[in-house]
C-alpha positions in Angstrom: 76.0 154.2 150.4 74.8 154.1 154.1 76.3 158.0 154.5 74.7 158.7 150.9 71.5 158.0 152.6 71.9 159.5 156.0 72.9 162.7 154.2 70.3 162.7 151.6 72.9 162.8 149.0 71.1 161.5 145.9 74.2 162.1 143.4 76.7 160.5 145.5 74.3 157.0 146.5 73.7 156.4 143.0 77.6 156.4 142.4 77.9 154.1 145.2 75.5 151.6 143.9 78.0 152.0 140.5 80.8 151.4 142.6 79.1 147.9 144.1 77.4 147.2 140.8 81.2 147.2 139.2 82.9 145.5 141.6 80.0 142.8 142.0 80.6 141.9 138.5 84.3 142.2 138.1 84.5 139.8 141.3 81.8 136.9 139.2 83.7 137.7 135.8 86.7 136.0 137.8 85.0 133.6 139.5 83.8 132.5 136.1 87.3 132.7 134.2 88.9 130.8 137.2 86.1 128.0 137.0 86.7 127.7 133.0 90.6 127.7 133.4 90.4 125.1 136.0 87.9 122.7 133.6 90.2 123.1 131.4 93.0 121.9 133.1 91.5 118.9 135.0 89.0 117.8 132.2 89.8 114.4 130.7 93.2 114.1 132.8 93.1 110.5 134.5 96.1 111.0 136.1 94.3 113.8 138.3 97.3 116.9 137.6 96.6 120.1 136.1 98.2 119.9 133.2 96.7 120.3 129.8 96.0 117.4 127.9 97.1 119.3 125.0 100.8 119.7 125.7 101.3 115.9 126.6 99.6 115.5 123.1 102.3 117.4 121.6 104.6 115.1 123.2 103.6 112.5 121.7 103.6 113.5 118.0 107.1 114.8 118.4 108.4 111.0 119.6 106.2 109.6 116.6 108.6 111.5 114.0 111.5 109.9 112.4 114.7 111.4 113.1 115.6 113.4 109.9 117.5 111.6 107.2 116.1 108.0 108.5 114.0 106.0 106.4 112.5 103.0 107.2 111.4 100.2 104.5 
């Protein structure tokens, strides 16, 4: 942008401030995905890890089913 201007090249500093504009928001649209992944993997996990909450729940209810062709009274 800085040559744009010493030049006096009006076309080319208005695709520079496009250029920053873009990669100022691709670089806070990650920021912001990384901070949402990253709640999502600590949040409610007492054990501190990053695993999802959601897999060890899966876990569980697998364990919880009888073996097939076992019934209980």
């Amino acid at each position: 942008m800085k040559i744009a201007e010493e030049t006096g090249d009006g076309d080319l500093k208005e695709q520079a401030k496009v250029n920053f504009g873009m990669a100022n928001a691709s670089m806070k649209w990650t920021n912001h995905v990384s901070n949402i992944l990253n709640n999502l993997n600590t949040s409610g996990n007492p054990d501190g890890n990053n695993t999802l909450m959601e897999e060890d729940e899966e876990e569980a209810a697998l364990d919880d089913e009888p073996a097939e062709g076992v019934k209980f009274p």
